[in-house]
N, C-alpha and C positions, 0 to 999 in steps of 0.2 A: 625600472619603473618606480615611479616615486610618488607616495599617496599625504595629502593630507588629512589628517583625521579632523572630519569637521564636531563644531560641537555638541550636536546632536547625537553624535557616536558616542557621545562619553558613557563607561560605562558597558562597553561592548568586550568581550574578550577578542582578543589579538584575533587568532584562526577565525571568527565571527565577521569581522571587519574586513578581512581580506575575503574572503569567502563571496564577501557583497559585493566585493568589486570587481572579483576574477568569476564570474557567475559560469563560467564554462568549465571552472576548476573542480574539482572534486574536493571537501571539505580534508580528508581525509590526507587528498595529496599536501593539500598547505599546510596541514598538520606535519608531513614529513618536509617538508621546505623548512620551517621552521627550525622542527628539534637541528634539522641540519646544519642550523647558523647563516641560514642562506638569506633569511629578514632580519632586519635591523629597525629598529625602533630611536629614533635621532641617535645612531652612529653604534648602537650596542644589541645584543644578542638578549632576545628575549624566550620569555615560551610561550604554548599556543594560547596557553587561560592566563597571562597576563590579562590585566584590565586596563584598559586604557581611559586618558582625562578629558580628551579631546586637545586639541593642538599640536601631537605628535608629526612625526614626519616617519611615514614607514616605506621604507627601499625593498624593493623584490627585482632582481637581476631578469630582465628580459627572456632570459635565453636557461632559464632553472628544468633543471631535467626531472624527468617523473618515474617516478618511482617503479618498477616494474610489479606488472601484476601477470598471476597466471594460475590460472585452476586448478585442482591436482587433487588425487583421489586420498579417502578417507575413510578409514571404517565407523561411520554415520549409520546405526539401524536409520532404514524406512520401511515405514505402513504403505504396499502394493494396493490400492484397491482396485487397480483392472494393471490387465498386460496382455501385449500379444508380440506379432513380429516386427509390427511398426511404432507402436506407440506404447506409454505405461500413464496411468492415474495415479499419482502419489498425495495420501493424504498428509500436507503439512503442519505441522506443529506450530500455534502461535513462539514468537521469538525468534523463530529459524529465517535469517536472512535468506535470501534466494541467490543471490552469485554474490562473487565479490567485488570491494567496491565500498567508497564510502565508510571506510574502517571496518570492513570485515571481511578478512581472507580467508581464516579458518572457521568451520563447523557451520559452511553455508548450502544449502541443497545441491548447487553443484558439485563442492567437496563430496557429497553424500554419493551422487548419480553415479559419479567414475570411479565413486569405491564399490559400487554396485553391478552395472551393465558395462559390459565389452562395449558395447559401439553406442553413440548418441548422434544424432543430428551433427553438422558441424555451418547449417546454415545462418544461425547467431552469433558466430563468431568464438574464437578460443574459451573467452571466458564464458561464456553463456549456451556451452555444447548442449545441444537436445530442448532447450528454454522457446516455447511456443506461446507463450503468456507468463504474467509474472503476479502474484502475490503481496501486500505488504507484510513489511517483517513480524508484524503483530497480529495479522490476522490469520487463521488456520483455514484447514478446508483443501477441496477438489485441487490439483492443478495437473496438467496436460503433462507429456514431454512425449517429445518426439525418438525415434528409434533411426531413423535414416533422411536425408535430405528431403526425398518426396516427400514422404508423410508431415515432414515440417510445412512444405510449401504447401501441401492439400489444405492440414488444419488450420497457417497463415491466413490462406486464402478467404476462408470461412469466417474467422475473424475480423479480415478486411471489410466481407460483407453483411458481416452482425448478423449470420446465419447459428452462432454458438450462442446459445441461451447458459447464461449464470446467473444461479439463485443463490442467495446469500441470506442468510440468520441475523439480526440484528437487534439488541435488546435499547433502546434510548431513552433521554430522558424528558419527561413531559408529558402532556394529554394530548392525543390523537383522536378520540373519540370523534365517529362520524361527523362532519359537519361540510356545508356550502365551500368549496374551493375558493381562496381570499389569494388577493395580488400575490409574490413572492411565497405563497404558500403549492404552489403547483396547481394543475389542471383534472381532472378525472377523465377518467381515461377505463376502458372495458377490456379483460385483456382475457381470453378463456373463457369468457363468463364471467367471470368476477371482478369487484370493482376495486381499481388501482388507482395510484394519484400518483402523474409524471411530473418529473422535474425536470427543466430543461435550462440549464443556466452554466456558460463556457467556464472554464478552469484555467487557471493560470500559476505560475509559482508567484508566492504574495511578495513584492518588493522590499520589505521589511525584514521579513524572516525567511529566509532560505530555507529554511526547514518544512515549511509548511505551502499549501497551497490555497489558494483564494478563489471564489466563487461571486464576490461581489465588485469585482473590476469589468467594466460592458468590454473588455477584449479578452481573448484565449480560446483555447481548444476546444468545439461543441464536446456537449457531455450528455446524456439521457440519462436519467437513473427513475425509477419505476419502484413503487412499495405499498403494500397492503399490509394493514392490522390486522394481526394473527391474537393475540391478548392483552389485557392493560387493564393496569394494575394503578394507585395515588400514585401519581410521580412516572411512571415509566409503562411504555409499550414496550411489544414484541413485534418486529416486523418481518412480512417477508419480501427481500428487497432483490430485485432484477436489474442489471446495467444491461444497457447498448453499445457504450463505447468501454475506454478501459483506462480512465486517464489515471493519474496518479494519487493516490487517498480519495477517488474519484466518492464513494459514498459518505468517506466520514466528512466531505467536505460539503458537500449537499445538504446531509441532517441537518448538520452544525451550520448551514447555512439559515435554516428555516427552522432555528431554536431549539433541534431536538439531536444534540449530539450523544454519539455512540458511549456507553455506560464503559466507563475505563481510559477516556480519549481526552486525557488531559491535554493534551496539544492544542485540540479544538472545544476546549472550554470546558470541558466537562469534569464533573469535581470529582477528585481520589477516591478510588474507593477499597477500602486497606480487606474486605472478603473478597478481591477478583485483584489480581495482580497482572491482568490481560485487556486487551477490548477485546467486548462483548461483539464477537461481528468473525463469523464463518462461513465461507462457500461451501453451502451445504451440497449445491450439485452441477453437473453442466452437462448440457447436451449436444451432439453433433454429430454429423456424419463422418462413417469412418472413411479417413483419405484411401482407402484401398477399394474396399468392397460398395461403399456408398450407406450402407445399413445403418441406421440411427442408432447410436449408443448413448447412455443413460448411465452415469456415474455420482454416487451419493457417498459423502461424508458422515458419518454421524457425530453428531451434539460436541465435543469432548467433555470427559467426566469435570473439570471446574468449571463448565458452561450449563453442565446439567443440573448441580449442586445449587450454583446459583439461581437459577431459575426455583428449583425445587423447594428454597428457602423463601424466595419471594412470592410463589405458589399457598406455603403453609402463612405465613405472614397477614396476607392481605387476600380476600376474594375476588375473585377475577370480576372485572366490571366488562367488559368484549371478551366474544371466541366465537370466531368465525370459521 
């Protein structure tokens, strides 16, 4: 396969540029293509953060083998916040990948699970044993796992049918203060009693950057996401934010879509901020029936201590202007 770099690319490293072109590829795996000496850059052996000028001629063998991957247990403490015979609640740590993949094989929750529990689900497949939902690697909070086949396909199911309610903690930046629902600002919406404002605008991975996903192209995956002003403060709300579906960055790409991205999400525009080395943004909780008995279960994360911290200091800082 042989690419040329046009000149718009100038300026992209090597792995970046293939990445856009093999979009089925795993960044990570072209990463090993590379160190391999398996791409060539007009006739010579490069590496993956090469920068390129634009005009190159970059070769990749049709037929480049991938790299094996495979899960495998680890003595990883986890925080249990529920367990029974079918299913466990693991409270995740922002940082912690979720399986592996995409440059990260070790010290990922799955490493964690099978250095843990004897048996997991095996209906996600090798790498992703007992995984019934997923996590981004920066955000902490609630997540499910599965203990045996059924109970995957019970909780699956639930999922399918946006019967599993997830709440999620989110600090952003900007003013929220009540106001008349405006175009691209979402809808108002009653949810319990209380007044929320939905967002309803498809997902897609943004064509430019593979890393990220976009919310302002009219094609892609419907997306729901649901949030109410919990407090706010000059400069930033506290929200409490509900999804329907589960796409991918599915909330930081919503905020940041409607100007108010998540406090630490440099990705989506939001500026550094050197007191929170995290996004601001935790599944606080989630609810569902259990695949066995039917009975509603109720599982809650709390705050983590640098989420609390933060908040606490912009608490003494400035007076609350909303608290609902």
């Amino acid at each position: 396969m042989t690419f040329q770099v046009p000149p718009q690319d100038a300026g992209l490293r090597l792995d970046q540029f293939l990445a856009r072109q093999r979009g089925e590829v795993s960044r990570a795996r072209i990463q090993h293509w590379i160190r391999s000496g398996l791409v060539r850059v007009d006739g010579a052996a490069a590496r993956p953060s090469a920068r390129l000028r634009g005009g190159e001629r970059v070769e990749l063998p049709s037929d480049v083998p991938a790299p094996p991957l495979h899960a495998f247990a680890e003595p990883i403490p986890l925080d249990v916040l529920y367990e029974d015979d079918d299913l466990v609640a693991i409270h995740k740590p922002a940082g912690m990948t979720v399986h592996a993949g995409a440059g990260a094989h070790q010290g990922t929750l799955v490493n964690a699970l099978l250095g843990r529990f004897e048996r997991l689900s095996q209906v996600g497949g090798a790498l992703r044993p007992g995984l019934v939902h997923r996590l981004d690697r920066l955000t902490s909070g609630v997540l499910l796992v599965a203990k045996n086949d059924a109970a995957h396909l019970g909780l699956a199911r639930q999922f399918a049918t946006r019967e599993v309610r997830k709440a999620y903690i989110a600090l952003v930046h900007g003013s929220l203060a009540p106001r008349p629902a405006r175009p691209g600002r979402g809808q108002p919406v009653v949810i319990d009693g209380l007044q929320w404002t939905r967002l309803e605008m498809p997902i897609r991975r943004d064509p430019r950057h593979r890393v990220k996903m976009t919310a302002k192209a009219k094609e892609g995956r419907s997306a729901l996401t649901d949030f109410r002003l919990l407090e706010q403060w000059p400069g930033f709300a506290l929200l409490e934010v509900r999804i329907a579906t589960g796409r991918t960055h599915q909330i930081r790409v919503h905020l940041a879509a409607i100007g108010h991205p998540v406090v630490g999400d440099t990705l989506y525009g939001a500026p550094a901020q050197p007191s929170l080395p995290r996004l601001f943004l935790h599944a606080r909780q989630i609810v569902f029936h259990h695949p066995t008995t039917g009975q509603t279960v109720r599982v809650e994360a709390p705050l983590p201590a640098a989420l609390e911290q933060h908040l606490a200091a912009l608490r003494a800082g400035h007076p609350r202007l909303v608290l609902l």
